[in-house]
MARBAKOL-719124 format. One record per residue (C-alpha): residue number from 0; residue in three letters; z, x, y. Coordinates in nm, 4 decimals, always signed. Each point is the difference from the previous one (the first is absolute). Last residue first. Layout:
pos:code:pz:px:py
NUM:Ala:Z:X:Y
...
//
This chain:
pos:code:pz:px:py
369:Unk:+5.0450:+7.8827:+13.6251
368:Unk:+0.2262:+0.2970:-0.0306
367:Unk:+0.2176:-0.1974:+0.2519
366:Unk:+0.1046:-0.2704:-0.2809
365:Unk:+0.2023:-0.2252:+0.2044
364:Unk:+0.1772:-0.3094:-0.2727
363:Unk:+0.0112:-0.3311:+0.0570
362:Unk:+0.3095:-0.2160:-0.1253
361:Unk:-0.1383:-0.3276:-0.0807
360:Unk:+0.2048:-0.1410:-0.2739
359:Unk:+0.2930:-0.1884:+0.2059
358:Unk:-0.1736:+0.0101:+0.3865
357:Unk:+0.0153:+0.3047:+0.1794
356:Unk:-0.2424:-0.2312:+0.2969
355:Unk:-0.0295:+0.2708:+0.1851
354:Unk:-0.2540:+0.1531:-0.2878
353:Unk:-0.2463:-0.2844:+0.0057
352:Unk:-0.0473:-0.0536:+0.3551
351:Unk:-0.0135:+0.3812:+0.0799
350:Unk:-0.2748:-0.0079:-0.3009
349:Unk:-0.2135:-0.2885:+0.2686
348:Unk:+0.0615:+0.2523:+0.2828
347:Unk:-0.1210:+0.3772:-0.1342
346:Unk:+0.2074:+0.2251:+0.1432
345:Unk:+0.1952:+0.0592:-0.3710
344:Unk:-0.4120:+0.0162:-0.1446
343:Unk:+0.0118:+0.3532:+0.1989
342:Unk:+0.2471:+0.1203:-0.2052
341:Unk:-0.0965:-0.1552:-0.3767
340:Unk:+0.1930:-0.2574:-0.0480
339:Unk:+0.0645:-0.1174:-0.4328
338:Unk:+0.0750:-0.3762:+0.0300
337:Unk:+0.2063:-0.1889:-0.2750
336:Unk:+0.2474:+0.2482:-0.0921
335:Unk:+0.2918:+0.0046:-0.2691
334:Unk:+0.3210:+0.2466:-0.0005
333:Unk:+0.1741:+0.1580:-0.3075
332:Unk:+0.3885:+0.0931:+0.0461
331:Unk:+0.1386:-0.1399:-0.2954
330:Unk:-0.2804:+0.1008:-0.2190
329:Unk:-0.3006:+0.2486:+0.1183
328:Unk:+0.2224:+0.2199:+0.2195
327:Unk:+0.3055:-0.0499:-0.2353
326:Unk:+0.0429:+0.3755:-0.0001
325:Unk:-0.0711:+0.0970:+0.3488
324:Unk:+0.2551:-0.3015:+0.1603
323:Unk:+0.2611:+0.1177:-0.2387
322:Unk:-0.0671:+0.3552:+0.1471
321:Unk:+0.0063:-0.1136:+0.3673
320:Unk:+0.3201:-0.1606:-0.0637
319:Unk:+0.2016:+0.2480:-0.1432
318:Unk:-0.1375:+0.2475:+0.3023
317:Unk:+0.1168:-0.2605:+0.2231
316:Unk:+0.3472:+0.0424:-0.1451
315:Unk:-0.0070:+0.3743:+0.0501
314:Unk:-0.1215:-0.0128:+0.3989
313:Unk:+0.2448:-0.2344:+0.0771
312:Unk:+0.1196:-0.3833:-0.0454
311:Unk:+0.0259:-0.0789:+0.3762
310:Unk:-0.3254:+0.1875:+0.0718
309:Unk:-0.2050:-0.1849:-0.2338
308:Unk:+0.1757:-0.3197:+0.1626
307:Unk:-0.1172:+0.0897:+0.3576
306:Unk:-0.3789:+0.0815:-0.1324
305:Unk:-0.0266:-0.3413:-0.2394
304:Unk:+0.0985:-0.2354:+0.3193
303:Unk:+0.3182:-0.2815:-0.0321
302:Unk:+0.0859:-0.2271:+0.3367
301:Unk:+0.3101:-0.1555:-0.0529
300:Unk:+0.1488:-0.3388:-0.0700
299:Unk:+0.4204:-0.0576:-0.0741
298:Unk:+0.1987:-0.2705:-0.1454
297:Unk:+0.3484:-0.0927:-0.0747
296:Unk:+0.0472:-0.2332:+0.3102
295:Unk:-0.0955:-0.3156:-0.1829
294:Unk:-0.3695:-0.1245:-0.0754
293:Unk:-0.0994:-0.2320:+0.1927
292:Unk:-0.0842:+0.1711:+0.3600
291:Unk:-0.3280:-0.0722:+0.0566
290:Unk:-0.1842:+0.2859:+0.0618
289:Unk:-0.4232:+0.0291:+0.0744
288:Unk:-0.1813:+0.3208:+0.0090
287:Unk:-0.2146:-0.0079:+0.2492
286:Unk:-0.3136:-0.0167:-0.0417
285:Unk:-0.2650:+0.2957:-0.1897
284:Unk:-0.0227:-0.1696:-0.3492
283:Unk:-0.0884:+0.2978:-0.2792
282:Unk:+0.2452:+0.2339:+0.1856
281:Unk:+0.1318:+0.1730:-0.2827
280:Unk:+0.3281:+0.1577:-0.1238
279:Unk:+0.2518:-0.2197:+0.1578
278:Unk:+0.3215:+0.0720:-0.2055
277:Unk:+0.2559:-0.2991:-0.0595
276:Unk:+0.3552:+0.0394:-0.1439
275:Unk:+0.2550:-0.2883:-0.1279
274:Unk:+0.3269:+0.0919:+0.0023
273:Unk:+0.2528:-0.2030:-0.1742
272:Unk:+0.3136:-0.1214:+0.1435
271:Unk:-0.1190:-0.3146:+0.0194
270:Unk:-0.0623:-0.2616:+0.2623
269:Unk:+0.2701:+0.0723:+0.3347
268:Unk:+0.0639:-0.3570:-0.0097
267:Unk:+0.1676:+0.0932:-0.2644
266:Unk:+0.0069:-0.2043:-0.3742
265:Unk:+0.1975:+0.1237:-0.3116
264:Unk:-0.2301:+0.1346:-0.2525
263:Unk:-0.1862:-0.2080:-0.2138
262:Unk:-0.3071:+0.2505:-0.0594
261:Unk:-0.2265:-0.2473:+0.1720
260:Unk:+0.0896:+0.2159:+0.3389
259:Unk:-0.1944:+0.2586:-0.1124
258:Unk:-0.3194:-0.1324:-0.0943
257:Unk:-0.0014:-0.2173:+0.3123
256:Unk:+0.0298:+0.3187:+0.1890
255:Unk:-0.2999:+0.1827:-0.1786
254:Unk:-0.2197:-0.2963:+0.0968
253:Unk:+0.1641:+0.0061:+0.3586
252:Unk:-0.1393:+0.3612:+0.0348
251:Unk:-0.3390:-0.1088:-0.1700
250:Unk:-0.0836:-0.2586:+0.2210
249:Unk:+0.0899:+0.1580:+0.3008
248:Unk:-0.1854:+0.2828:-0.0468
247:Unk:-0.2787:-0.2135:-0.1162
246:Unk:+0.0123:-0.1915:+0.3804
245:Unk:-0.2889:+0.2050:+0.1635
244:Unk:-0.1168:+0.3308:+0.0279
243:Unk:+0.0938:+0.2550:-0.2354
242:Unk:-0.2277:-0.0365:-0.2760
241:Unk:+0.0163:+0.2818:-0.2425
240:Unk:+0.3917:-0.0741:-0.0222
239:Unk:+0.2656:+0.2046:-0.2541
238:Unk:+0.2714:-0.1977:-0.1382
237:Unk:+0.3547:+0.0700:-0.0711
236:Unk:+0.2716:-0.2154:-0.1735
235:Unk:-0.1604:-0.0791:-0.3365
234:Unk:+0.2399:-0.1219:-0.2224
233:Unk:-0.2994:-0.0952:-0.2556
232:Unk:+0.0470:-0.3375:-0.1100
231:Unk:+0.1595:-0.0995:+0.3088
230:Unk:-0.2833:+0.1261:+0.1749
229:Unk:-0.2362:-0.1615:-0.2045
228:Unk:+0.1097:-0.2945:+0.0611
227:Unk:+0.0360:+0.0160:+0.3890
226:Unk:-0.3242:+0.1001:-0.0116
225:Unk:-0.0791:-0.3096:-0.2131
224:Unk:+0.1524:-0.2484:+0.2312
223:Unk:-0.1430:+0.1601:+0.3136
222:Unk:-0.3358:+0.0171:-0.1112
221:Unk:-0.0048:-0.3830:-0.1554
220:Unk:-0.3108:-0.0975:+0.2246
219:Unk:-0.1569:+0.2657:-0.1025
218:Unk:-0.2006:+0.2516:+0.2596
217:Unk:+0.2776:+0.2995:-0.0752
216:Unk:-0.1334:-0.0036:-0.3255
215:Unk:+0.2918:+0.1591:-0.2100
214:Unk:-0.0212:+0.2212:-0.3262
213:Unk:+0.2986:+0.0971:-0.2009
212:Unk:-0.1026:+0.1699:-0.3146
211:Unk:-0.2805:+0.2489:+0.0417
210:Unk:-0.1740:+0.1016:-0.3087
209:Unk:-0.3105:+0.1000:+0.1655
208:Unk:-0.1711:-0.3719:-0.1156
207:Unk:+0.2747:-0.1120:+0.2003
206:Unk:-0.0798:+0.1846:+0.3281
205:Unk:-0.3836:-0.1305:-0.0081
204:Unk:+0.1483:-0.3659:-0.0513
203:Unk:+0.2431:+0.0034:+0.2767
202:Unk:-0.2964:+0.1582:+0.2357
201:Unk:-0.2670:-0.3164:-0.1541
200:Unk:+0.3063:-0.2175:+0.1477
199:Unk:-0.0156:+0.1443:+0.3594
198:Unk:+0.2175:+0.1486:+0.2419
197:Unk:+0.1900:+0.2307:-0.1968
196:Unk:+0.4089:+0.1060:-0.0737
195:Unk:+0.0987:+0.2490:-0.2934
194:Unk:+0.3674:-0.0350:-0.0911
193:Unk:+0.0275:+0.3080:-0.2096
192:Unk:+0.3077:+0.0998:-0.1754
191:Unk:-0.0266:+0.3813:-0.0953
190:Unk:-0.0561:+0.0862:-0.3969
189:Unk:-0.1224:+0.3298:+0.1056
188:Unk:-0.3742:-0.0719:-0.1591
187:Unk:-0.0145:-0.3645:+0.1149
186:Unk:+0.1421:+0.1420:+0.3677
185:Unk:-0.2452:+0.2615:-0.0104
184:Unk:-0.3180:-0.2453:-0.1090
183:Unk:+0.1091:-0.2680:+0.2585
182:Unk:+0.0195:+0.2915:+0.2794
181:Unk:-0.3400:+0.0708:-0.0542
180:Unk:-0.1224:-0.3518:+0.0353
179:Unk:+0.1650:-0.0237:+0.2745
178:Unk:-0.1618:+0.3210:+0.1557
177:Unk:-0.3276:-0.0929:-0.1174
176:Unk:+0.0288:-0.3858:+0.1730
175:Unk:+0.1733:-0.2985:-0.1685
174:Unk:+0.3288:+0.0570:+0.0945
173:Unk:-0.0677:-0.1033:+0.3604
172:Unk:+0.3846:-0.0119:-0.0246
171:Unk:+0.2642:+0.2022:-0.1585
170:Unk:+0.3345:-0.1455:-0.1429
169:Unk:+0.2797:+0.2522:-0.1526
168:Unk:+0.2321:+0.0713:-0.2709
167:Unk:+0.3093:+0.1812:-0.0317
166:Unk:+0.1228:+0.1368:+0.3205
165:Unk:+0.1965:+0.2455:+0.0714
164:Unk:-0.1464:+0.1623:+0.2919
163:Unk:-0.1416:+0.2887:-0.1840
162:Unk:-0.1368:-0.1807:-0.2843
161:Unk:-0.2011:-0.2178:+0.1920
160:Unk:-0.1361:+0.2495:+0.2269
159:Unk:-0.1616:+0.1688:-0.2889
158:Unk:-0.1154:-0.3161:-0.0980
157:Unk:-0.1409:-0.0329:+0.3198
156:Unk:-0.1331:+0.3913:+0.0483
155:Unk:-0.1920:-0.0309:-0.3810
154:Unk:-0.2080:-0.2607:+0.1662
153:Unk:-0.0900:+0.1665:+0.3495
152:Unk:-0.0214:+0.3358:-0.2040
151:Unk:-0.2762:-0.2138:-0.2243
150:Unk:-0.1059:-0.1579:+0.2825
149:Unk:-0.0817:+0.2701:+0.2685
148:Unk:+0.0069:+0.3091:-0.2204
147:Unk:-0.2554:+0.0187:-0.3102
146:Unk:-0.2572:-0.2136:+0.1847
145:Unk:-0.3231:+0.1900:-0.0558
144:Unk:+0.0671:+0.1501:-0.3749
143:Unk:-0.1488:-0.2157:-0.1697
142:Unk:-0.3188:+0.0768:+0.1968
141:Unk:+0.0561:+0.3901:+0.0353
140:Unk:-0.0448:-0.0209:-0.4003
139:Unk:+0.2755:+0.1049:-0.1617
138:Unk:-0.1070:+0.2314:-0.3372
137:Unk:+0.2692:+0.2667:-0.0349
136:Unk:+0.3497:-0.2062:+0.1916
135:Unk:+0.0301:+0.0344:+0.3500
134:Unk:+0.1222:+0.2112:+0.2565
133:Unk:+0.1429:-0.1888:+0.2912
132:Unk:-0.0757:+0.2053:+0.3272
131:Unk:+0.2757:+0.0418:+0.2613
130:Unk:+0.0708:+0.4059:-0.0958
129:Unk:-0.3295:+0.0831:+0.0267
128:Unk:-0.0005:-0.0996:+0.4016
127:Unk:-0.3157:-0.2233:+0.0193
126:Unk:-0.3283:+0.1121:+0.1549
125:Unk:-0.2266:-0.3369:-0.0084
124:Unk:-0.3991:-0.0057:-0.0484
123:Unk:-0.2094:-0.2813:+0.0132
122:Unk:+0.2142:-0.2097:+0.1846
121:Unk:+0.1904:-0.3399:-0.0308
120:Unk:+0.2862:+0.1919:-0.1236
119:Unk:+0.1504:+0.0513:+0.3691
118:Unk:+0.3814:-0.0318:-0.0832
117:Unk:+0.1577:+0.2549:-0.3170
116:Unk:+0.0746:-0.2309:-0.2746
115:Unk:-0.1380:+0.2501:-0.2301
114:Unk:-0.2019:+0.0007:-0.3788
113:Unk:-0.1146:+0.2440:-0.1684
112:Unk:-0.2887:+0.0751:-0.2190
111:Unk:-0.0059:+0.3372:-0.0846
110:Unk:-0.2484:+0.2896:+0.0437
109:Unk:+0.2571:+0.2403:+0.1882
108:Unk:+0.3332:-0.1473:-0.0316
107:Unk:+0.1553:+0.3631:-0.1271
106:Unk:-0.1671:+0.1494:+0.2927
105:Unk:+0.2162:-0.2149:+0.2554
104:Unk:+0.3457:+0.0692:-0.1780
103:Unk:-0.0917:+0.3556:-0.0251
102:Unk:-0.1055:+0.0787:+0.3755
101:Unk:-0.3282:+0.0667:+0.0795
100:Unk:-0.0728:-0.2943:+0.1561
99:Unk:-0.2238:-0.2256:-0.2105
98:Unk:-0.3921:-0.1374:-0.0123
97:Unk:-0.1374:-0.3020:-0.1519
96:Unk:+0.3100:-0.2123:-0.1234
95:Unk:-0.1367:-0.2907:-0.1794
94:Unk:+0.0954:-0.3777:+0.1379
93:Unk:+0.2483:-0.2411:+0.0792
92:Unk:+0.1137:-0.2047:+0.2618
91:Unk:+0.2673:-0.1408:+0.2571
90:Unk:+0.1059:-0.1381:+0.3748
89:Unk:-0.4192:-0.0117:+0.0746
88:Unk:-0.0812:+0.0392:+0.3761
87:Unk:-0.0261:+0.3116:+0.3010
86:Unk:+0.1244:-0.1004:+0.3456
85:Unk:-0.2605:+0.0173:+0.3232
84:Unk:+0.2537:+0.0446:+0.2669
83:Unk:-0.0536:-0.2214:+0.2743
82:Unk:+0.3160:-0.1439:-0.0132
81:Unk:+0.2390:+0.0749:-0.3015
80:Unk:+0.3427:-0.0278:+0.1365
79:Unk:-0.0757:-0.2883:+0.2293
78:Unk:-0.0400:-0.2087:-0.3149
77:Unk:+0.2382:-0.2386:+0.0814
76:Unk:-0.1289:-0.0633:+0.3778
75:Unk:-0.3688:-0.0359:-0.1862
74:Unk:+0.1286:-0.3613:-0.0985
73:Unk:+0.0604:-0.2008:+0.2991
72:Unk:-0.3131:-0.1810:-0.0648
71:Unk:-0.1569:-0.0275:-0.3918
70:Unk:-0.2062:+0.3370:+0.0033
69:Unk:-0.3757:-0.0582:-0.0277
68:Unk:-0.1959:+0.2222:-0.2694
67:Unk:-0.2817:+0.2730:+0.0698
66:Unk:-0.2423:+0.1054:-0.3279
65:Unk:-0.2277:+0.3227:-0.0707
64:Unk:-0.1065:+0.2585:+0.2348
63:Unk:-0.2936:-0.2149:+0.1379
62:Unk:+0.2643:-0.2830:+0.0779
61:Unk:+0.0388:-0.3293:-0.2732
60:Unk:+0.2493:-0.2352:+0.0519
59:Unk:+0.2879:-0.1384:-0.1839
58:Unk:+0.1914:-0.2631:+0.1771
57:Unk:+0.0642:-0.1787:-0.3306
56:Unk:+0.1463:+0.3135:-0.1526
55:Unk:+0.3256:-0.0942:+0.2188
54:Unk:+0.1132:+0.3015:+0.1977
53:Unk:+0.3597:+0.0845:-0.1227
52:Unk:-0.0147:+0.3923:+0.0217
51:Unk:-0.3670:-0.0535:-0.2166
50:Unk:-0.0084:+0.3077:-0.2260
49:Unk:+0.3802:+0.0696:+0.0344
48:Unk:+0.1988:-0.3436:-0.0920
47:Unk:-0.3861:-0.0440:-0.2899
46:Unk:+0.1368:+0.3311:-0.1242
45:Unk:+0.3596:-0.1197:-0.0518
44:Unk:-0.1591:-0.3528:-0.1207
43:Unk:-0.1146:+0.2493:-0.2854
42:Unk:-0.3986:+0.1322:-0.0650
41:Unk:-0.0208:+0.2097:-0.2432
40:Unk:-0.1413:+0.3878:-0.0188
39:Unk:-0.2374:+0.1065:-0.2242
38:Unk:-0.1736:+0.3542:-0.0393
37:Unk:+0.1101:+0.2235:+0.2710
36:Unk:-0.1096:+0.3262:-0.0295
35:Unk:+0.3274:+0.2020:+0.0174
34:Unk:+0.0637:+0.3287:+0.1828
33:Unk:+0.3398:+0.1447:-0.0751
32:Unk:+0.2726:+0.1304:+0.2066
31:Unk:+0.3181:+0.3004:-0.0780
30:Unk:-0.2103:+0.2728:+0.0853
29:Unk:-0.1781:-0.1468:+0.2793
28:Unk:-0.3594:-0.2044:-0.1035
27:Unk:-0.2903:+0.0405:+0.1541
26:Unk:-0.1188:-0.2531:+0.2909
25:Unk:-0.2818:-0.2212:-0.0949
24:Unk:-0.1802:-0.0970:+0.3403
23:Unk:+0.0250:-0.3295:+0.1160
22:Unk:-0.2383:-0.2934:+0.0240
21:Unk:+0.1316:-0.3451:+0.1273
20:Unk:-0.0713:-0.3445:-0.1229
19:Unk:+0.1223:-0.2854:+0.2377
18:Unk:+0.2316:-0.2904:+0.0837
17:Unk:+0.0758:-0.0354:+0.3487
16:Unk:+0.3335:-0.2834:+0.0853
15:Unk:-0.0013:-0.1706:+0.2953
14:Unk:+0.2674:-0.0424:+0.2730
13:Unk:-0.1519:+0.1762:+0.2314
12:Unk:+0.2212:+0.2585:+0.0422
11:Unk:-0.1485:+0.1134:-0.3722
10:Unk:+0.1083:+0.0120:-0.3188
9:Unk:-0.1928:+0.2025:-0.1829
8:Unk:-0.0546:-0.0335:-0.4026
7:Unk:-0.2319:+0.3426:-0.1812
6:Unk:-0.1578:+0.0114:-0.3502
5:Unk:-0.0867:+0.2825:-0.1245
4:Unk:-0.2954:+0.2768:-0.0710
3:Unk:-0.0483:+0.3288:-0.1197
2:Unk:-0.1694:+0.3162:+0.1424
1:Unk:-0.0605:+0.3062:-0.1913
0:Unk:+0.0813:+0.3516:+0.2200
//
């Protein structure tokens, strides 16, 4: 039987974290599986929440099976449920199907390049249920085809959300990054208010030159002025936070309150009637998340995750979404890399440095054919 290889996190009772490369044995597909040889598979925060269970990349070490990481103290007691088990990487990928089940659905992907958000795609070799793989359009290369779920589902999911709840427009931060970007192109192409919110003026310009229209540096001394602008502009009354830690919560709940109460309507001491919404998508600042409580009694913040709002919307909606993600693969939905991995080269210190950073134009990219 062939062997392939992927990458392996344990979290130990130590407190550290073991990075390695494992061999396996390629098992054969069951009748409703297929085998895929992994060709490209990103690297999200999600993956970085898995790869290094919190350890800080600083505290990277090198072992003779590959790399051991510190745990910050106190921290193993939350991962108690995955202790000592050596836990397979890589949320999503793509690639060509190289052997199928011998059921219809899995022969008729035979020789196609697919793509699956199926968990442990930093391998060689994955077997993914037929039925979870993204077909894709005659000519997709497994590169542009690497990220077709996490972000562009992520992005389609908010606006999605949007709608549902009532709302009209909304604010994202970090909305620099791939996924903002993204969801600047689909709210441009379904004429969605966007109130796109960045760190840094060089961000403001890259999101203009996209056609964005509302654009604020969260660094600028006239931040809360011009949010408060924009939202006013827009009528946006929920926002979706990369960030999480921190006062931005804050910021944009009152932001949205403001808004609303400049309106003219009769004062309350109550604020306004209008509720303002706030989704924590991210966890790009890892304190607590700070409330101060300006901003009326009309609010509400929640945690939001892709898998728990694909199930809310069902199995035919997702479908709807999948396919619009398939056929603007190399448009709305098209992802940029700055550092191609190759397996082992993920163990390898100075790229750890690079990659955790997930800085705006530096998404890296695991290539385990490499």
């Amino acid at each position: 039987m062939s062997k392939g290889k992927r990458l392996t996190s344990t979290v130990t009772s130590e407190s550290t974290v073991q990075l390695s490369i494992e061999e396996f044995e390629i098992p054969t597909p069951e009748a409703d599986e297929v085998l895929l040889a992994v060709e490209a598979s990103p690297i999200n925060p999600s993956d970085l929440g898995l790869l290094l269970a919190g350890a800080g990349e600083s505290t990277a070490s090198k072992t003779e099976s590959g790399l051991v990481l510190s745990l910050p103290d106190g921290a193993v007691e939350a991962l108690a449920g995955r202790l000592d088990q050596a836990m397979p990487v890589g949320n999503e990928g793509a690639g060509i199907v190289t052997d199928a089940g011998n059921g219809e659905e899995a022969q008729a992907l035979k020789g196609q390049v697919v793509a699956a958000l199926a968990g442990g795609m930093y391998a060689t070799h994955r077997i993914v249920k037929a039925r979870d793989c993204l077909v894709l359009e005659e000519g997709t290369k497994a590169v542009d085809a690497a990220s077709c779920f996490v972000n562009p589902l992520t992005a389609l999911g908010m606006t999605e959300t949007m709608k549902l709840e009532g709302h009209s427009a909304l604010i994202h931060t970090a909305a620099a990054s791939n996924l903002g970007q993204m969801l600047n192109r689909i709210c441009i192409d379904d004429e969605i208010a966007l109130v796109n919110i960045v760190r840094r003026e060089e961000h403001v310009e890259l999101l203009k030159s996209q056609g964005a229209t509302h654009v604020i540096n969260s660094s600028s001394p006239d931040f809360r002025s011009e949010l408060v602008e924009a939202i006013t502009q827009t009528g946006a009354t929920v926002g979706f936070d990369a960030v999480g830690g921190g006062d931005l919560t804050t910021e944009l709940l009152h932001a949205m309150e403001v808004a609303a109460s400049s309106t003219g309507n009769e004062y309350s001491r109550y604020g306004s009637t209008t509720h303002k919404q706030l989704y924590i998508y991210g966890g790009l600042d890892r304190g607590p998340t700070l409330l101060r409580r300006n901003y009326g009694m009309a609010w509400g913040v929640a945690g939001w995750l892709l898998p728990n709002f694909l199930a809310k919307i069902g199995l035919e909606r997702s479908k709807e979404l999948r396919s619009r993600v398939a056929t603007e693969l190399t448009t709305t939905f098209a992802s940029s890399y700055s550092h191609t991995l190759s397996l082992e080269s993920v163990l390898d210190i100075e790229r750890m440095n690079e990659y955790c950073k997930m800085g705006t134009q530096a998404k890296s990219l695991v290539c385990p054919q490499l």
